[in-house]
N, C-alpha and C positions, 0 to 999 in steps of 0.2 A: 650757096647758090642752089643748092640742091632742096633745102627747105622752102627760099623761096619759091621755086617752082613748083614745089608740092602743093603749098599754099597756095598759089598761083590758078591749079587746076580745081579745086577745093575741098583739098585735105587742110582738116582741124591737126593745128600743130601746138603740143603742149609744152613750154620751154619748163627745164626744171620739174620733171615731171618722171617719179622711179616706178617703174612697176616693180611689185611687192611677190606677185604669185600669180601664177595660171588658175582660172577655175574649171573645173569639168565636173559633169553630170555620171562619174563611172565609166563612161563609153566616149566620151570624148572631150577633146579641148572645149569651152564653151565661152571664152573670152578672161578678162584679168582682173587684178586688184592692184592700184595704184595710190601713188600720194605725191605732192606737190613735197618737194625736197623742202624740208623745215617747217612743215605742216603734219599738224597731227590726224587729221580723218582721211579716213581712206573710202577709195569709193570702186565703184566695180563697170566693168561693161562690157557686154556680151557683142560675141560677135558670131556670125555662122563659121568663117573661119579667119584664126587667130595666124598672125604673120610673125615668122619671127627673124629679122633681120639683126639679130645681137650677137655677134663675131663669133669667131673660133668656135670657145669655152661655153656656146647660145645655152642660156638657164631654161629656152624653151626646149632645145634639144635636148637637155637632160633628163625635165621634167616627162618630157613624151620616151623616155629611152630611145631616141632615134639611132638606129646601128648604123656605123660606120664601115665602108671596103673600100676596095683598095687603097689601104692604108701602107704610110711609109712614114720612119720617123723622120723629125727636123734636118736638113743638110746642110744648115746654114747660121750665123747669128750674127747681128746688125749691131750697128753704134750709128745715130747719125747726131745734128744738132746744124743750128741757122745760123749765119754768118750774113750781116752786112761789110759792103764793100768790096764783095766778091765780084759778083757780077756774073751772068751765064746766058748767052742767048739765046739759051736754049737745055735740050736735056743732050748730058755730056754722059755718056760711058768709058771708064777705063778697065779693061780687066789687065790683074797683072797679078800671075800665080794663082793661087787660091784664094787670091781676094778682088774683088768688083768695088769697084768707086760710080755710083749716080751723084751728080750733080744736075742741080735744075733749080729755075726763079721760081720763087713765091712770093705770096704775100709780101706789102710793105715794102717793099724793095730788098725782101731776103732772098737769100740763096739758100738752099737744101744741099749737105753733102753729107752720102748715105756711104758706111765703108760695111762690107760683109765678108766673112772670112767663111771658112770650112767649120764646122760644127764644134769638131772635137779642138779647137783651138778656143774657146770661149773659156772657160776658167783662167787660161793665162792673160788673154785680152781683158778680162775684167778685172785685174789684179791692176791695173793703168789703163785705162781706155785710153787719155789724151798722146798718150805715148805710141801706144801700137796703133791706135786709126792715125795719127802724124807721120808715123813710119811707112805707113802703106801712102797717106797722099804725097810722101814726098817720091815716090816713085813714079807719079808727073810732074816734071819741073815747071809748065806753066801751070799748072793748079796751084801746084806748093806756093809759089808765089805768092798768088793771089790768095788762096787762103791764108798766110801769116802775114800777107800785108792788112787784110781784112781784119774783122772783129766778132768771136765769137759771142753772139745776144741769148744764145738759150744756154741748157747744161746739155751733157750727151742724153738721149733717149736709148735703150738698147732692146732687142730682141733675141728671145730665143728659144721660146715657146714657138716653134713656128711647125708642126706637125702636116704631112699630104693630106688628105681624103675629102672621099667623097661621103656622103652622109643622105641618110632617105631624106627626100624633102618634102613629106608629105605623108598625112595619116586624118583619122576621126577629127576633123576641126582645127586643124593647122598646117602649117606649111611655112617652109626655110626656105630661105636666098642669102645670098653672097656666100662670105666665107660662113656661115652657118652651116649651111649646106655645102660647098666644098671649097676648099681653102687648099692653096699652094706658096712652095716655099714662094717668097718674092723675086727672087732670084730676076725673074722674068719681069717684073711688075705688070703686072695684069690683073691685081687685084679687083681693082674701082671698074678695068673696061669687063671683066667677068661678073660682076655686080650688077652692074649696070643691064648687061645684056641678059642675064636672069631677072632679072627683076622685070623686065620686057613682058619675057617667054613666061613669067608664073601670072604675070594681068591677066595674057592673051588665056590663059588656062582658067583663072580667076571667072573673066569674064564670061566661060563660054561655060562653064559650069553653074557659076550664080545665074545667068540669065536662060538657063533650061535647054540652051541651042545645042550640050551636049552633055551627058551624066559625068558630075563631078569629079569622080572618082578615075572615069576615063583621061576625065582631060589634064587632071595633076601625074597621071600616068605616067603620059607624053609629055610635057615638062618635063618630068624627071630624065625619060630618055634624047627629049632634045637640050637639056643640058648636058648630060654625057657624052651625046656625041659633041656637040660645040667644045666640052673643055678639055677632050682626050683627043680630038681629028691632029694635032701635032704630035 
């Protein structure tokens, strides 16, 4: 949905398509080098400023050394996977101990169930996923139900890379949003509406810099600190 509407507005969307490397001139980001997935030639394109919306681990964030603060390690690690048959009308919460149960409909007429334990519990939970995420959902008996009356369609997916911070989001010719720029545990899920709402605040910044209404440099500034205040006011 989210492609389409990009396209929609009319952004060029390129399906299948890797970027290979950032280019810069010494002093700054100056746009990429890309290739069509299974394509041998690569081609480049410049931009005044390069975005880097590529998760956590962002290769743009590396490539620029963007520093990281207030940082905190992982407190958490996931297992989920899709089940028809479930059914959910909605997004369900259970916490029970140290472990959080999301359920919620997707796609296809699937259901999502997300189990997440304490951190330091993940090497034994990975030793059987099926078993220890079973053992936490049967601690709802109507979940339990309905997930073992159901049928699991995917395999587990798991998490546990899942590091706090906040990260500069902004420098010579580039600039982060989402988790790029500051990622939290999910715990909360917040991830996609903290996305989302950055990626708002860095246009409005975008806009008012490219179009001379205010020096560039100013206005990625204030993104920066009107993301901080937006993801830290809790």
């Amino acid at each position: 949905m989210l492609a389409e509407a990009a396209v929609e507005a009319g952004a060029e969307l390129r399906v299948g398509y890797s970027v290979q490397a950032y280019v810069g001139d010494g002093e700054r980001i100056t746009g990429i080098t890309g290739r069509a997935v299974g394509g041998f030639a690569s081609c480049t394109d410049l931009a005044r400023v390069t975005v880097g919306a590529d998760g956590r681990n962002s290769k743009l964030a590396a490539t620029v050394r963007a520093k990281a603060y207030q940082t905190s390690p992982a407190l958490t690690c996931w297992y989920f996977s899709y089940w028809s048959g479930v059914g959910a009308p909605g997004l369900e919460l259970h916490l029970r101990g140290d472990s959080v149960i999301f359920v919620f409909p997707t796609n296809e007429g699937l259901t999502s169930v997300f189990v997440a334990w304490a951190a330091q519990h993940f090497p034994l939970v990975r030793q059987d996923v099926e078993a220890h995420f079973m053992t936490v959902v049967d601690q709802v008996p109507d979940l339990s139900g309905r997930v073992r009356a159901g049928r699991r369609e995917e395999r587990f997916f798991g998490a546990s890379d899942l590091p706090n911070f906040l990260r500069e989001p902004y420098g010579p010719g580039w600039a982060l949003v989402g988790d790029a720029g500051c990622h939290k545990d999910p715990f909360l899920a917040l991830g996609i509406c903290d996305a989302l709402r950055d990626a708002e605040l860095l246009a409005e910044a975008l806009d008012d810099g490219l179009s001379g209404r205010r020096p560039l440099n100013l206005a990625l500034a204030d993104y920066e600190r009107r993301r901080n205040e937006a993801t830290t006011e809790d």
